[in-house]
C-alpha positions as CSV (number, residue, x, y, z in Angstrom):
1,X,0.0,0.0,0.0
2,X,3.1,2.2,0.9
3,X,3.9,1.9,-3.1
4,X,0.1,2.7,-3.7
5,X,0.4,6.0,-1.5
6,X,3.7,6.8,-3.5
7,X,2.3,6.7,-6.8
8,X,-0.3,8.5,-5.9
9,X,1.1,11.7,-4.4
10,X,1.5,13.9,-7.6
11,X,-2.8,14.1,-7.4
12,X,-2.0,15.9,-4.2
13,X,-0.5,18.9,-6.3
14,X,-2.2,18.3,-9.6
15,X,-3.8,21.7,-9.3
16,X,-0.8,23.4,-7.9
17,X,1.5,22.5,-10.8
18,X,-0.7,23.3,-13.7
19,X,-3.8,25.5,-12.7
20,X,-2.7,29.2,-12.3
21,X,-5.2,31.7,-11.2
22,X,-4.4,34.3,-13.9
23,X,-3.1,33.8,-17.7
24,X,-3.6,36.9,-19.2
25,X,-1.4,38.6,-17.3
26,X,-1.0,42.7,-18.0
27,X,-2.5,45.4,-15.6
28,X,-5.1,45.5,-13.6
29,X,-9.0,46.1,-14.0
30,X,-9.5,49.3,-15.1
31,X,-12.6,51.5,-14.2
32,X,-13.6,54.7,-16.2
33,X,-17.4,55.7,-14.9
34,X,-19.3,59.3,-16.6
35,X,-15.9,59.4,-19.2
36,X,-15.7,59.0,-23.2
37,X,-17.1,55.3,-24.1
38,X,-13.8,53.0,-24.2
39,X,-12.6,51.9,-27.7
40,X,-12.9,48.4,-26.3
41,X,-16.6,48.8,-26.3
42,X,-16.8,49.5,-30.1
43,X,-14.7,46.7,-30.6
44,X,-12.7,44.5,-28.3
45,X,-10.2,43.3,-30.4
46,X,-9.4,46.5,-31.2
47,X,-7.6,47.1,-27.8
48,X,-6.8,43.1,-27.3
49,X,-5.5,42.4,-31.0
50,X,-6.4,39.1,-31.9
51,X,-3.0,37.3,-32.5
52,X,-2.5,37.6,-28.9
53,X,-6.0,37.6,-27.4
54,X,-9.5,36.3,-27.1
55,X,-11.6,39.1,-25.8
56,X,-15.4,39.3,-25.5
57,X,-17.7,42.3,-24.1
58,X,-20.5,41.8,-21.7
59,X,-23.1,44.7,-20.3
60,X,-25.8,44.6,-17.6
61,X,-28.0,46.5,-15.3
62,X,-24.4,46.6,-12.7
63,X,-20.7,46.1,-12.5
64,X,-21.3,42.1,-11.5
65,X,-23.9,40.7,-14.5
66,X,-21.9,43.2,-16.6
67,X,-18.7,41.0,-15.9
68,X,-20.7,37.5,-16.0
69,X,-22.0,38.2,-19.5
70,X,-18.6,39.4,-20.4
71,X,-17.0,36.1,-19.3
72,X,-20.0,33.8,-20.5
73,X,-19.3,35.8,-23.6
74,X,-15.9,34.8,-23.5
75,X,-16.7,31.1,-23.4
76,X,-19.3,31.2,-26.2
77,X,-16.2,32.1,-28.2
78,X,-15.2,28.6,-28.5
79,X,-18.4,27.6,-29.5
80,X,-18.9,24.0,-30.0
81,X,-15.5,22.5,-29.1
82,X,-16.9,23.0,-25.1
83,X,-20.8,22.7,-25.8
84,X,-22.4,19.9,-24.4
85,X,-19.4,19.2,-21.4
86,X,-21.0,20.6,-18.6
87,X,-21.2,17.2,-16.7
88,X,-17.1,16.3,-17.3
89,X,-16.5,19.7,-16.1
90,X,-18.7,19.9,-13.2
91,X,-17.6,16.1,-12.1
92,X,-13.6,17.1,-12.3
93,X,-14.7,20.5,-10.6
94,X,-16.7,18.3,-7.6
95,X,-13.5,16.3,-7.4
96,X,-11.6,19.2,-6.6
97,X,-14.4,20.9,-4.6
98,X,-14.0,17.5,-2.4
99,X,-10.6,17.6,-1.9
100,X,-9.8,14.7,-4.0
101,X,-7.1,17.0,-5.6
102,X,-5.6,18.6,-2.5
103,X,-3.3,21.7,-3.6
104,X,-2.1,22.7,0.1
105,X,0.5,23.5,-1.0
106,X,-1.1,27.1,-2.3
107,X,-4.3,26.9,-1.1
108,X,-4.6,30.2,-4.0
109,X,-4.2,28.5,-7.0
110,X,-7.0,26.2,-5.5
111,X,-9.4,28.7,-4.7
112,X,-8.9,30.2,-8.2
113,X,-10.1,26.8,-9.6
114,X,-12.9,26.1,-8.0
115,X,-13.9,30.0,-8.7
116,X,-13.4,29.5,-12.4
117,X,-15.9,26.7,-12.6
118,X,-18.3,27.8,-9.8
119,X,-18.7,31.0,-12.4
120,X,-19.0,28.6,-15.1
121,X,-16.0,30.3,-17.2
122,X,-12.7,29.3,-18.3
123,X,-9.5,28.8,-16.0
124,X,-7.6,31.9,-17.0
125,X,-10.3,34.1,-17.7
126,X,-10.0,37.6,-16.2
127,X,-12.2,40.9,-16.4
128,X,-9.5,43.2,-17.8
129,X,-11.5,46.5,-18.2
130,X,-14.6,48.1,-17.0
131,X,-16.6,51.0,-17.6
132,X,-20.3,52.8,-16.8
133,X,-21.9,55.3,-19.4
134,X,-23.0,57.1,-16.4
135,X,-26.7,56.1,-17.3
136,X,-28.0,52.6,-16.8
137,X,-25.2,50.5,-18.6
138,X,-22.1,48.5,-17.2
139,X,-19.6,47.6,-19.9
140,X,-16.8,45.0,-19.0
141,X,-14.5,43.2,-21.0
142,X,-13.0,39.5,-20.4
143,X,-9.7,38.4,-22.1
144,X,-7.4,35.4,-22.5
145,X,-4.0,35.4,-23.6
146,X,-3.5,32.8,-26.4
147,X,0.0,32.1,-25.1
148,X,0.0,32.2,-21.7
149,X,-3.1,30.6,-21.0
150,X,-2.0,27.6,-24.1
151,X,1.0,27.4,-21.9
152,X,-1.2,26.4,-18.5
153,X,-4.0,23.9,-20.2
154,X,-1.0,22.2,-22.1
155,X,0.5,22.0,-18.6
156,X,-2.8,20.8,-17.1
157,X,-3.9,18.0,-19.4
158,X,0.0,16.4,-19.1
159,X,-0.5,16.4,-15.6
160,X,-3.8,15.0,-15.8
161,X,-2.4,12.3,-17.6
162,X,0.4,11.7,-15.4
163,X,-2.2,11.5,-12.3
164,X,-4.2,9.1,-14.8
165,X,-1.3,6.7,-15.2
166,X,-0.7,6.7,-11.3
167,X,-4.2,5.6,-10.9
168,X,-4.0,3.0,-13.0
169,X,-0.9,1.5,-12.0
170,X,-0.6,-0.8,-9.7
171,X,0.3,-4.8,-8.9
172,X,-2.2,-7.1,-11.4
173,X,-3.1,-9.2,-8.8
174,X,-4.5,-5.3,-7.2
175,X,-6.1,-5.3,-10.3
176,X,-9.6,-6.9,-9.6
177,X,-10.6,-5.2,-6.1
178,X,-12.8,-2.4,-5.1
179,X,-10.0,0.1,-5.0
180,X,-8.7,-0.5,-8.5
181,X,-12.7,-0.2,-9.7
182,X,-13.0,3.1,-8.0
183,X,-9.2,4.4,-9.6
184,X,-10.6,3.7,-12.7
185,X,-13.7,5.6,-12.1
186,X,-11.6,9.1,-11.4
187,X,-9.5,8.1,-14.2
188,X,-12.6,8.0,-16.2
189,X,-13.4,11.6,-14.8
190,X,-9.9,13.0,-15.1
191,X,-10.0,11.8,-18.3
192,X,-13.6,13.4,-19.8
193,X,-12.3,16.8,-18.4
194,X,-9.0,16.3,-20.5
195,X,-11.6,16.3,-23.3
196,X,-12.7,19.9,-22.3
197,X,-9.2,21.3,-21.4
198,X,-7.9,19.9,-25.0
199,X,-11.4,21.2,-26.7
200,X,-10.4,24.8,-25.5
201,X,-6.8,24.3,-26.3
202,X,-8.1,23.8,-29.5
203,X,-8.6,27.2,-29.9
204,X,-5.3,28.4,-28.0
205,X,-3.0,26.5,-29.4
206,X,-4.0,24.4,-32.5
207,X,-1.2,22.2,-32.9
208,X,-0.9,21.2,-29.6
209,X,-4.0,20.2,-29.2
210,X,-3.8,18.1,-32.2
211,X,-1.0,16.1,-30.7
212,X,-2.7,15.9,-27.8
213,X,-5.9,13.9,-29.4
214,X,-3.0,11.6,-31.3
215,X,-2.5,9.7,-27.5
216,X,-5.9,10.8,-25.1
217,X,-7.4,8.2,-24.0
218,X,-11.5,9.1,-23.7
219,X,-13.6,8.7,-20.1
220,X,-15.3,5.8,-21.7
221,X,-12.1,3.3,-22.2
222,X,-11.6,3.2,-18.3
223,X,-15.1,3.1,-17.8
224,X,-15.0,0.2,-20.1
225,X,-12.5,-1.6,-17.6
226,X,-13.8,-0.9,-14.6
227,X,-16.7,-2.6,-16.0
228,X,-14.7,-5.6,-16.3
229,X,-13.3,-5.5,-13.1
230,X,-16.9,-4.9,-11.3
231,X,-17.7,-8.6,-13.2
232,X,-14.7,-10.2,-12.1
233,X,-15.7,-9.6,-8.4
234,X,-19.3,-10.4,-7.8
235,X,-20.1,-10.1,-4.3
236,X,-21.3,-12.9,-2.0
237,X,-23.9,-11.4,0.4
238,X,-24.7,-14.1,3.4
239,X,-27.5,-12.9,5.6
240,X,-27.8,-14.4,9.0
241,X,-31.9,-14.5,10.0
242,X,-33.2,-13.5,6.8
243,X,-36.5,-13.8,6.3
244,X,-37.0,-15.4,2.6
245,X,-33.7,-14.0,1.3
246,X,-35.3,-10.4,1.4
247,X,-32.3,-8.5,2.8
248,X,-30.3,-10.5,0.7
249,X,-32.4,-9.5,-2.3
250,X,-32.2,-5.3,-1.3
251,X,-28.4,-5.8,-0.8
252,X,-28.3,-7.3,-4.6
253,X,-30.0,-4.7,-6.0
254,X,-27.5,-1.9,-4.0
255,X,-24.7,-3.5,-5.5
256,X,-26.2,-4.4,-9.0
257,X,-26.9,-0.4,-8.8
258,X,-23.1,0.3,-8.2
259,X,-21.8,-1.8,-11.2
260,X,-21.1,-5.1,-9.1
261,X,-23.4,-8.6,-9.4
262,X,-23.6,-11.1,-6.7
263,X,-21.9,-14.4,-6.1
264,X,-21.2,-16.9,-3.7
265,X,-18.6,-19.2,-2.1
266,X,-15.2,-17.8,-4.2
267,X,-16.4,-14.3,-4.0
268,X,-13.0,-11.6,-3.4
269,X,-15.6,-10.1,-1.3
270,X,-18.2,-10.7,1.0
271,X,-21.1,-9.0,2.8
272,X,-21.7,-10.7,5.9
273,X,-25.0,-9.5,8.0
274,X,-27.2,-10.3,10.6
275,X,-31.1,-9.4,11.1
276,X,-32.4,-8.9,14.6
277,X,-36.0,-8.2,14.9
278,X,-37.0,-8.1,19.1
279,X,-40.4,-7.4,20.7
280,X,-40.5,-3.7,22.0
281,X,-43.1,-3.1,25.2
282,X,-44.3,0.8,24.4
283,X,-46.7,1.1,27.5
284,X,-49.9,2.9,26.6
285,X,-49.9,2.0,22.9
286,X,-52.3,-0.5,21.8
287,X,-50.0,-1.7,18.3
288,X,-47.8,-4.2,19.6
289,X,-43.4,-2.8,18.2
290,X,-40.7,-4.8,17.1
291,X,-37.0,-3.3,17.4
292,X,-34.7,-4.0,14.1
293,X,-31.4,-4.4,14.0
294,X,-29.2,-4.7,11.1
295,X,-25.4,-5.2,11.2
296,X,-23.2,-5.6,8.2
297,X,-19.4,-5.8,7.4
298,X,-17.6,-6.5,4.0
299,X,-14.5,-8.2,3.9
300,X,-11.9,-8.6,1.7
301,X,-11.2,-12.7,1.8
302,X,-7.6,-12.3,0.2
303,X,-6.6,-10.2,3.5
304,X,-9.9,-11.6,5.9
305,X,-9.9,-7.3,6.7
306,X,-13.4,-5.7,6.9
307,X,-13.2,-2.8,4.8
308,X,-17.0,-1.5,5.1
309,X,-19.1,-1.4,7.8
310,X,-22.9,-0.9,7.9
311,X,-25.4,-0.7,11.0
312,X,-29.2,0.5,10.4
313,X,-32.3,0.0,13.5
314,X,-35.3,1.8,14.5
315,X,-38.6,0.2,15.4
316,X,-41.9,-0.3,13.9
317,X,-45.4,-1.3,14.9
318,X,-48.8,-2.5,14.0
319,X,-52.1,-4.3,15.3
320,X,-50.0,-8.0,15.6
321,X,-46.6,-8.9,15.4
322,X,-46.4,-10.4,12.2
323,X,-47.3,-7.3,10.2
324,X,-45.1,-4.7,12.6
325,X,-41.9,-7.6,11.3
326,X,-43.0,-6.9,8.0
327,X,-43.1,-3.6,8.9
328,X,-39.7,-3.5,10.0
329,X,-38.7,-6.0,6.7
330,X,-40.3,-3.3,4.4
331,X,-38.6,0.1,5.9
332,X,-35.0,-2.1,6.3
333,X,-35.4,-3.2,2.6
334,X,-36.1,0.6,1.4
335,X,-32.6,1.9,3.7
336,X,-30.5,-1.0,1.8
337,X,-31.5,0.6,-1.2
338,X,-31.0,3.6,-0.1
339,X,-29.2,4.5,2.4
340,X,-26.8,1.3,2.1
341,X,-26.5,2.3,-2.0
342,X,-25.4,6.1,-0.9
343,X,-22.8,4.7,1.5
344,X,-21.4,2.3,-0.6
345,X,-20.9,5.0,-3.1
346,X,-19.3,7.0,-0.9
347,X,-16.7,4.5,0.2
348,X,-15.7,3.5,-3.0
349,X,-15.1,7.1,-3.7
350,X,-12.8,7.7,-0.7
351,X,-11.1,4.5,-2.4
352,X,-9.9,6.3,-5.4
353,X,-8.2,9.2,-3.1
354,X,-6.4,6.3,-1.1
355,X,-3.3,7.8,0.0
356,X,-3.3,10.9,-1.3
Protein backbone atom coordinates (compact mmCIF):
# COMPACT_ATOMS: atom_id res chain seq x y z
CA UNK A 1 0.00 0.00 0.00
CA UNK A 2 3.13 2.22 0.87
CA UNK A 3 3.88 1.94 -3.15
CA UNK A 4 0.06 2.69 -3.71
CA UNK A 5 0.44 5.98 -1.53
CA UNK A 6 3.72 6.79 -3.47
CA UNK A 7 2.34 6.71 -6.77
CA UNK A 8 -0.30 8.47 -5.86
CA UNK A 9 1.13 11.69 -4.39
CA UNK A 10 1.50 13.85 -7.56
CA UNK A 11 -2.78 14.08 -7.40
CA UNK A 12 -1.96 15.89 -4.15
CA UNK A 13 -0.53 18.89 -6.27
CA UNK A 14 -2.18 18.26 -9.63
CA UNK A 15 -3.77 21.69 -9.32
CA UNK A 16 -0.83 23.39 -7.94
CA UNK A 17 1.51 22.45 -10.82
CA UNK A 18 -0.72 23.35 -13.73
CA UNK A 19 -3.79 25.47 -12.65
CA UNK A 20 -2.68 29.19 -12.34
CA UNK A 21 -5.16 31.65 -11.19
CA UNK A 22 -4.36 34.35 -13.93
CA UNK A 23 -3.14 33.79 -17.71
CA UNK A 24 -3.64 36.87 -19.17
CA UNK A 25 -1.41 38.60 -17.33
CA UNK A 26 -1.02 42.65 -17.95
CA UNK A 27 -2.51 45.42 -15.64
CA UNK A 28 -5.09 45.49 -13.56
CA UNK A 29 -8.96 46.07 -13.98
CA UNK A 30 -9.47 49.31 -15.13
CA UNK A 31 -12.60 51.52 -14.19
CA UNK A 32 -13.58 54.66 -16.21
CA UNK A 33 -17.36 55.73 -14.88
CA UNK A 34 -19.26 59.25 -16.64
CA UNK A 35 -15.93 59.43 -19.16
CA UNK A 36 -15.69 58.96 -23.21
CA UNK A 37 -17.08 55.28 -24.12
CA UNK A 38 -13.77 52.98 -24.17
CA UNK A 39 -12.56 51.89 -27.66
CA UNK A 40 -12.92 48.41 -26.30
CA UNK A 41 -16.60 48.81 -26.26
CA UNK A 42 -16.83 49.52 -30.12
CA UNK A 43 -14.66 46.68 -30.60
CA UNK A 44 -12.70 44.48 -28.30
CA UNK A 45 -10.23 43.27 -30.37
CA UNK A 46 -9.37 46.55 -31.18
CA UNK A 47 -7.56 47.14 -27.77
CA UNK A 48 -6.81 43.11 -27.34
CA UNK A 49 -5.46 42.42 -30.96
CA UNK A 50 -6.44 39.10 -31.93
CA UNK A 51 -3.02 37.29 -32.52
CA UNK A 52 -2.54 37.56 -28.86
CA UNK A 53 -5.98 37.65 -27.38
CA UNK A 54 -9.54 36.28 -27.11
CA UNK A 55 -11.60 39.08 -25.79
CA UNK A 56 -15.43 39.25 -25.45
CA UNK A 57 -17.69 42.30 -24.06
CA UNK A 58 -20.54 41.84 -21.73
CA UNK A 59 -23.07 44.70 -20.32
CA UNK A 60 -25.78 44.63 -17.63
CA UNK A 61 -28.01 46.54 -15.32
CA UNK A 62 -24.44 46.57 -12.68
CA UNK A 63 -20.72 46.14 -12.50
CA UNK A 64 -21.32 42.13 -11.49
CA UNK A 65 -23.94 40.70 -14.46
CA UNK A 66 -21.91 43.22 -16.65
CA UNK A 67 -18.73 40.99 -15.88
CA UNK A 68 -20.74 37.52 -16.02
CA UNK A 69 -21.98 38.21 -19.54
CA UNK A 70 -18.62 39.36 -20.43
CA UNK A 71 -17.02 36.11 -19.30
CA UNK A 72 -19.97 33.82 -20.52
CA UNK A 73 -19.27 35.82 -23.59
CA UNK A 74 -15.88 34.76 -23.50
CA UNK A 75 -16.70 31.08 -23.35
CA UNK A 76 -19.33 31.17 -26.17
CA UNK A 77 -16.20 32.13 -28.17
CA UNK A 78 -15.17 28.61 -28.46
CA UNK A 79 -18.36 27.57 -29.55
CA UNK A 80 -18.87 24.04 -29.97
CA UNK A 81 -15.45 22.49 -29.07
CA UNK A 82 -16.91 22.96 -25.14
CA UNK A 83 -20.84 22.66 -25.77
CA UNK A 84 -22.35 19.92 -24.44
CA UNK A 85 -19.42 19.16 -21.44
CA UNK A 86 -20.97 20.55 -18.60
CA UNK A 87 -21.18 17.23 -16.68
CA UNK A 88 -17.15 16.30 -17.26
CA UNK A 89 -16.45 19.72 -16.11
CA UNK A 90 -18.74 19.91 -13.20
CA UNK A 91 -17.57 16.06 -12.11
CA UNK A 92 -13.64 17.07 -12.27
CA UNK A 93 -14.72 20.49 -10.57
CA UNK A 94 -16.69 18.35 -7.57
CA UNK A 95 -13.47 16.29 -7.44
CA UNK A 96 -11.62 19.24 -6.61
CA UNK A 97 -14.41 20.85 -4.57
CA UNK A 98 -14.02 17.54 -2.42
CA UNK A 99 -10.61 17.62 -1.87
CA UNK A 100 -9.80 14.74 -4.00
CA UNK A 101 -7.11 16.95 -5.57
CA UNK A 102 -5.63 18.59 -2.51
CA UNK A 103 -3.26 21.68 -3.56
CA UNK A 104 -2.08 22.74 0.07
CA UNK A 105 0.52 23.46 -0.97
CA UNK A 106 -1.06 27.13 -2.31
CA UNK A 107 -4.34 26.91 -1.07
CA UNK A 108 -4.56 30.23 -4.04
CA UNK A 109 -4.22 28.49 -7.02
CA UNK A 110 -7.02 26.18 -5.48
CA UNK A 111 -9.36 28.67 -4.67
CA UNK A 112 -8.90 30.15 -8.18
CA UNK A 113 -10.08 26.75 -9.64
CA UNK A 114 -12.90 26.13 -7.96
CA UNK A 115 -13.86 30.02 -8.66
CA UNK A 116 -13.42 29.53 -12.37
CA UNK A 117 -15.87 26.70 -12.59
CA UNK A 118 -18.33 27.80 -9.76
CA UNK A 119 -18.72 31.01 -12.42
CA UNK A 120 -19.05 28.56 -15.14
CA UNK A 121 -16.01 30.29 -17.18
CA UNK A 122 -12.71 29.26 -18.33
CA UNK A 123 -9.52 28.82 -16.03
CA UNK A 124 -7.60 31.88 -16.96
CA UNK A 125 -10.30 34.13 -17.67
CA UNK A 126 -9.99 37.59 -16.20
CA UNK A 127 -12.20 40.87 -16.40
CA UNK A 128 -9.50 43.19 -17.82
CA UNK A 129 -11.49 46.53 -18.25
CA UNK A 130 -14.56 48.08 -16.99
CA UNK A 131 -16.57 50.96 -17.65
CA UNK A 132 -20.27 52.80 -16.76
CA UNK A 133 -21.90 55.28 -19.41
CA UNK A 134 -23.05 57.14 -16.37
CA UNK A 135 -26.65 56.13 -17.33
CA UNK A 136 -27.96 52.64 -16.82
CA UNK A 137 -25.19 50.55 -18.64
CA UNK A 138 -22.14 48.53 -17.16
CA UNK A 139 -19.60 47.61 -19.89
CA UNK A 140 -16.78 45.00 -18.99
CA UNK A 141 -14.52 43.21 -20.97
CA UNK A 142 -13.04 39.53 -20.43
CA UNK A 143 -9.66 38.38 -22.10
CA UNK A 144 -7.36 35.39 -22.47
CA UNK A 145 -4.00 35.42 -23.61
CA UNK A 146 -3.48 32.77 -26.37
CA UNK A 147 0.04 32.14 -25.07
CA UNK A 148 0.04 32.20 -21.69
CA UNK A 149 -3.07 30.60 -20.98
CA UNK A 150 -2.00 27.58 -24.15
CA UNK A 151 1.03 27.37 -21.88
CA UNK A 152 -1.25 26.41 -18.45
CA UNK A 153 -4.02 23.88 -20.15
CA UNK A 154 -0.95 22.19 -22.13
CA UNK A 155 0.54 22.04 -18.64
CA UNK A 156 -2.82 20.77 -17.15
CA UNK A 157 -3.90 17.98 -19.41
CA UNK A 158 0.05 16.40 -19.08
CA UNK A 159 -0.46 16.38 -15.60
CA UNK A 160 -3.85 14.97 -15.80
CA UNK A 161 -2.35 12.26 -17.55
CA UNK A 162 0.44 11.74 -15.45
CA UNK A 163 -2.19 11.52 -12.33
CA UNK A 164 -4.21 9.13 -14.77
CA UNK A 165 -1.33 6.70 -15.24
CA UNK A 166 -0.71 6.70 -11.27
CA UNK A 167 -4.17 5.60 -10.87
CA UNK A 168 -3.99 3.02 -12.96
CA UNK A 169 -0.85 1.45 -11.98
CA UNK A 170 -0.58 -0.83 -9.72
CA UNK A 171 0.26 -4.81 -8.86
CA UNK A 172 -2.17 -7.10 -11.39
CA UNK A 173 -3.10 -9.22 -8.79
CA UNK A 174 -4.53 -5.25 -7.18
CA UNK A 175 -6.10 -5.32 -10.27
CA UNK A 176 -9.59 -6.90 -9.60
CA UNK A 177 -10.55 -5.23 -6.15
CA UNK A 178 -12.76 -2.44 -5.11
CA UNK A 179 -10.03 0.11 -5.03
CA UNK A 180 -8.71 -0.45 -8.47
CA UNK A 181 -12.65 -0.24 -9.70
CA UNK A 182 -12.95 3.14 -8.04
CA UNK A 183 -9.23 4.39 -9.58
CA UNK A 184 -10.58 3.66 -12.74
CA UNK A 185 -13.67 5.59 -12.07
CA UNK A 186 -11.61 9.07 -11.42
CA UNK A 187 -9.51 8.10 -14.20
CA UNK A 188 -12.56 8.02 -16.16
CA UNK A 189 -13.42 11.63 -14.77
CA UNK A 190 -9.91 13.03 -15.07
CA UNK A 191 -10.00 11.77 -18.34
CA UNK A 192 -13.60 13.43 -19.77
CA UNK A 193 -12.26 16.77 -18.40
CA UNK A 194 -8.95 16.25 -20.45
CA UNK A 195 -11.57 16.34 -23.31
CA UNK A 196 -12.70 19.86 -22.31
CA UNK A 197 -9.23 21.30 -21.37
CA UNK A 198 -7.90 19.89 -25.01
CA UNK A 199 -11.40 21.21 -26.75
CA UNK A 200 -10.42 24.80 -25.48
CA UNK A 201 -6.75 24.25 -26.25
CA UNK A 202 -8.09 23.82 -29.50
CA UNK A 203 -8.56 27.23 -29.89
CA UNK A 204 -5.26 28.41 -28.05
CA UNK A 205 -2.99 26.55 -29.43
CA UNK A 206 -4.01 24.43 -32.49
CA UNK A 207 -1.25 22.23 -32.91
CA UNK A 208 -0.86 21.24 -29.63
CA UNK A 209 -4.04 20.16 -29.24
CA UNK A 210 -3.81 18.08 -32.20
CA UNK A 211 -0.96 16.08 -30.72
CA UNK A 212 -2.66 15.92 -27.79
CA UNK A 213 -5.88 13.94 -29.45
CA UNK A 214 -3.00 11.58 -31.27
CA UNK A 215 -2.54 9.72 -27.46
CA UNK A 216 -5.94 10.83 -25.13
CA UNK A 217 -7.38 8.24 -23.98
CA UNK A 218 -11.45 9.13 -23.72
CA UNK A 219 -13.61 8.71 -20.07
CA UNK A 220 -15.34 5.78 -21.67
CA UNK A 221 -12.14 3.34 -22.21
CA UNK A 222 -11.65 3.22 -18.32
CA UNK A 223 -15.07 3.15 -17.82
CA UNK A 224 -15.00 0.18 -20.12
CA UNK A 225 -12.46 -1.62 -17.59
CA UNK A 226 -13.79 -0.92 -14.64
CA UNK A 227 -16.69 -2.61 -15.95
CA UNK A 228 -14.70 -5.57 -16.33
CA UNK A 229 -13.33 -5.46 -13.10
CA UNK A 230 -16.92 -4.91 -11.33
CA UNK A 231 -17.72 -8.57 -13.24
CA UNK A 232 -14.72 -10.24 -12.09
CA UNK A 233 -15.66 -9.64 -8.39
CA UNK A 234 -19.26 -10.41 -7.83
CA UNK A 235 -20.15 -10.08 -4.26
CA UNK A 236 -21.30 -12.90 -1.97
CA UNK A 237 -23.93 -11.42 0.41
CA UNK A 238 -24.71 -14.07 3.41
CA UNK A 239 -27.47 -12.85 5.60
CA UNK A 240 -27.81 -14.40 8.96
CA UNK A 241 -31.85 -14.51 10.03
CA UNK A 242 -33.24 -13.50 6.83
CA UNK A 243 -36.53 -13.82 6.31
CA UNK A 244 -36.98 -15.40 2.57
CA UNK A 245 -33.70 -13.95 1.29
CA UNK A 246 -35.31 -10.39 1.44
CA UNK A 247 -32.35 -8.55 2.83
CA UNK A 248 -30.29 -10.47 0.69
CA UNK A 249 -32.41 -9.53 -2.32
CA UNK A 250 -32.21 -5.30 -1.31
CA UNK A 251 -28.37 -5.77 -0.83
CA UNK A 252 -28.30 -7.26 -4.62
CA UNK A 253 -30.02 -4.67 -6.04
CA UNK A 254 -27.55 -1.91 -4.00
CA UNK A 255 -24.70 -3.48 -5.50
CA UNK A 256 -26.18 -4.38 -8.97
CA UNK A 257 -26.93 -0.37 -8.79
CA UNK A 258 -23.05 0.31 -8.20
CA UNK A 259 -21.81 -1.82 -11.19
CA UNK A 260 -21.07 -5.11 -9.09
CA UNK A 261 -23.38 -8.57 -9.35
CA UNK A 262 -23.55 -11.11 -6.70
CA UNK A 263 -21.90 -14.39 -6.11
CA UNK A 264 -21.25 -16.85 -3.67
CA UNK A 265 -18.60 -19.21 -2.06
CA UNK A 266 -15.22 -17.76 -4.22
CA UNK A 267 -16.38 -14.33 -4.02
CA UNK A 268 -13.03 -11.64 -3.37
CA UNK A 269 -15.63 -10.15 -1.32
CA UNK A 270 -18.16 -10.71 0.95
CA UNK A 271 -21.06 -8.96 2.79
CA UNK A 272 -21.70 -10.66 5.90
CA UNK A 273 -25.01 -9.49 7.95
CA UNK A 274 -27.25 -10.33 10.59
CA UNK A 275 -31.11 -9.39 11.09
CA UNK A 276 -32.41 -8.86 14.59
CA UNK A 277 -35.99 -8.23 14.94
CA UNK A 278 -36.97 -8.09 19.13
CA UNK A 279 -40.41 -7.37 20.67
CA UNK A 280 -40.46 -3.71 22.04
CA UNK A 281 -43.14 -3.08 25.24
CA UNK A 282 -44.27 0.85 24.42
CA UNK A 283 -46.68 1.09 27.50
CA UNK A 284 -49.92 2.93 26.56
CA UNK A 285 -49.92 1.99 22.86
CA UNK A 286 -52.33 -0.53 21.76
CA UNK A 287 -50.04 -1.72 18.31
CA UNK A 288 -47.75 -4.22 19.61
CA UNK A 289 -43.38 -2.79 18.18
CA UNK A 290 -40.73 -4.82 17.14
CA UNK A 291 -37.00 -3.26 17.43
CA UNK A 292 -34.70 -4.04 14.10
CA UNK A 293 -31.43 -4.41 13.98
CA UNK A 294 -29.20 -4.71 11.08
CA UNK A 295 -25.35 -5.24 11.21
CA UNK A 296 -23.16 -5.56 8.18
CA UNK A 297 -19.37 -5.81 7.38
CA UNK A 298 -17.63 -6.50 3.97
CA UNK A 299 -14.49 -8.18 3.87
CA UNK A 300 -11.89 -8.58 1.67
CA UNK A 301 -11.25 -12.67 1.83
CA UNK A 302 -7.62 -12.30 0.25
CA UNK A 303 -6.64 -10.21 3.45
CA UNK A 304 -9.90 -11.62 5.90
CA UNK A 305 -9.91 -7.34 6.75
CA UNK A 306 -13.40 -5.71 6.88
CA UNK A 307 -13.24 -2.83 4.77
CA UNK A 308 -16.97 -1.55 5.08
CA UNK A 309 -19.13 -1.42 7.79
CA UNK A 310 -22.85 -0.91 7.88
CA UNK A 311 -25.43 -0.73 10.99
CA UNK A 312 -29.15 0.50 10.37
CA UNK A 313 -32.30 -0.01 13.49
CA UNK A 314 -35.32 1.78 14.51
CA UNK A 315 -38.60 0.24 15.38
CA UNK A 316 -41.91 -0.32 13.93
CA UNK A 317 -45.40 -1.28 14.95
CA UNK A 318 -48.77 -2.55 13.96
CA UNK A 319 -52.05 -4.34 15.29
CA UNK A 320 -49.96 -8.01 15.56
CA UNK A 321 -46.57 -8.89 15.41
CA UNK A 322 -46.45 -10.36 12.24
CA UNK A 323 -47.27 -7.33 10.22
CA UNK A 324 -45.14 -4.73 12.63
CA UNK A 325 -41.92 -7.59 11.33
CA UNK A 326 -43.03 -6.90 8.05
CA UNK A 327 -43.14 -3.55 8.87
CA UNK A 328 -39.75 -3.47 10.02
CA UNK A 329 -38.66 -5.97 6.66
CA UNK A 330 -40.33 -3.32 4.39
CA UNK A 331 -38.56 0.07 5.93
CA UNK A 332 -34.98 -2.12 6.25
CA UNK A 333 -35.45 -3.21 2.60
CA UNK A 334 -36.10 0.58 1.36
CA UNK A 335 -32.64 1.87 3.66
CA UNK A 336 -30.46 -0.97 1.84
CA UNK A 337 -31.49 0.64 -1.24
CA UNK A 338 -31.01 3.63 -0.15
CA UNK A 339 -29.17 4.46 2.42
CA UNK A 340 -26.82 1.32 2.07
CA UNK A 341 -26.52 2.30 -2.00
CA UNK A 342 -25.43 6.09 -0.95
CA UNK A 343 -22.84 4.73 1.51
CA UNK A 344 -21.42 2.27 -0.64
CA UNK A 345 -20.90 4.97 -3.14
CA UNK A 346 -19.30 6.95 -0.86
CA UNK A 347 -16.74 4.48 0.19
CA UNK A 348 -15.71 3.48 -3.04
CA UNK A 349 -15.14 7.15 -3.74
CA UNK A 350 -12.77 7.70 -0.71
CA UNK A 351 -11.08 4.46 -2.42
CA UNK A 352 -9.93 6.34 -5.40
CA UNK A 353 -8.21 9.20 -3.15
CA UNK A 354 -6.41 6.28 -1.11
CA UNK A 355 -3.32 7.77 0.00
CA UNK A 356 -3.29 10.94 -1.29
Amino acid sequence: MSKIKSMLKPARVLCAIVLFWSCAGGPAVQEHQRSAEPQWVLNPSSVYDEGRYISALGFGGDRAQAEKNALGSLTAVFGQTIKGETRASYRYSEAVDEGIFNAEENREIENAVKTSFAMDTLIGAEIRDYWFDGVDTHYAVAVMEKLKCGIRYNDLVESNERVIRNLTDFPPERRDTLEAYARYGLAATIADANVVFVNVLSVLNPASAAAFRTTLRRGEDYRIIQGEIARNIPIDVAVDQDRSDRLRAAFAVAFSLAGFGTGSGNSPYRMEVSLSLSPLDLPGNSNVFVRYIVSGKLIEMRTGNEVFPFTISGREGHLSTGEAENRALRVIEQKIRDDFGAEFAAYLESLSAKGQ
